[in-house]
Structure formats: C-alpha cells, structure tokens
VEXDREN-2710 file (C-alpha; in Angstrom, 1 decimal):
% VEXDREN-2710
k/r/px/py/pz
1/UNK/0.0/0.0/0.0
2/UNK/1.7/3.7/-1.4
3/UNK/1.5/6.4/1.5
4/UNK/-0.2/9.8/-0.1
5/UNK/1.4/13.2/1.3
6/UNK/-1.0/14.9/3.1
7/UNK/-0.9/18.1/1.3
8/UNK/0.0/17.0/-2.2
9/UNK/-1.5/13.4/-2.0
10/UNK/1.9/12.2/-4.1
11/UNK/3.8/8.8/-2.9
12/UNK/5.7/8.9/-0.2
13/UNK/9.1/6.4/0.3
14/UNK/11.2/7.6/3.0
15/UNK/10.3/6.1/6.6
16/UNK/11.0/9.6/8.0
17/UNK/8.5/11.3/5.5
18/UNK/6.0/8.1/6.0
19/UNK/5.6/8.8/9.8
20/UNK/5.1/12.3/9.6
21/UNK/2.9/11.9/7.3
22/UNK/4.2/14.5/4.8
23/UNK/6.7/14.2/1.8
24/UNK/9.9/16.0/1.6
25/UNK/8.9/18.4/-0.8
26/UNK/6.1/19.5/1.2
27/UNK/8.4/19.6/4.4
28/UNK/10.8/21.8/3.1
29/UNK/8.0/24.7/2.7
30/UNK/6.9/24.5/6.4
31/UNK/8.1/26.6/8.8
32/UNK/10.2/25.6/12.2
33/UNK/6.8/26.0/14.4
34/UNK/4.9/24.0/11.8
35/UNK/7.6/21.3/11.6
36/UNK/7.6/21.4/15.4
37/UNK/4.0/20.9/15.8
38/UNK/4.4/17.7/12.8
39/UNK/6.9/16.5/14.8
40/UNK/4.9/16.5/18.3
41/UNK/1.7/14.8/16.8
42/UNK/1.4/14.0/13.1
43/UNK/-2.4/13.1/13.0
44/UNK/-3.2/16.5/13.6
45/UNK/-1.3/18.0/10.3
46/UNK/-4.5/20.1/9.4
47/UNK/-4.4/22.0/12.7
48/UNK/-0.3/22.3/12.8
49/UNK/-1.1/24.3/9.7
50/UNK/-3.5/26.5/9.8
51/UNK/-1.4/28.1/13.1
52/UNK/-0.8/31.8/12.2
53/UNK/2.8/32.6/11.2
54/UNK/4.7/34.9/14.4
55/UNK/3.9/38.4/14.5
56/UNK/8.0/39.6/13.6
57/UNK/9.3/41.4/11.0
58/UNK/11.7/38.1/10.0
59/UNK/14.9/39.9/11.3
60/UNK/16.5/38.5/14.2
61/UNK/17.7/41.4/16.6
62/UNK/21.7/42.4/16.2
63/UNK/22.0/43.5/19.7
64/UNK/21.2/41.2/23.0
65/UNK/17.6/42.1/24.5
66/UNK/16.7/42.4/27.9
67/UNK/14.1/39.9/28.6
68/UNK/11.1/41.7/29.5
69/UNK/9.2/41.6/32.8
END
C-alpha cells in the first residue's frame, strides 16, 4: 500500500517522511513551528497548519535584548 502526502497526495518512500505523514517536498516549505507541531503529533497535520505565522518582521535582533518583565 503507497502512502499519499498529506498536502500533495503524491507517494511517499522515505520512513521519516511516511511517519510524519508529509513528503519531503512538502516539508521543506513548512516553517520551524509547523515542523515542530508535525513532529509533536502527526495526525493533527491540518491544525499544525493552519497556526498563524509569528507576529516579527523576519529579522533577528543584532543587539542582545533584555528579557522583559
């Protein structure tokens, strides 16, 4: 039996990609919080991606912050 990619339905053959659940195309797309979220429970792909991308501007900060209290 061929396993589908979740979000492209094409055949998966890696036994990484099979347990997730996702193909490596696909994977490569997905953010680190989606991948996270994959990782931590793979039936629930749907809900890992419809998660809102961060509220940042994408540029990491070139000074050290002080954690905020």
């Amino acid at each position: 039996m061929a396993v589908e990619c979740e979000l492209c339905k094409q055949p998966i053959r890696s036994a990484a990609a099979r347990a997730r659940r996702i193909g490596s195309r696909c994977w490569r797309k997905l953010r680190p919080d989606q991948r996270a979220a994959i990782r931590r429970d793979p039936a629930r792909i749907r809900a890992a991606l419809s998660q809102p991308a961060p509220a940042v501007d994408g540029q990491l900060p070139l000074e050290p912050q002080e954690p905020s209290q």
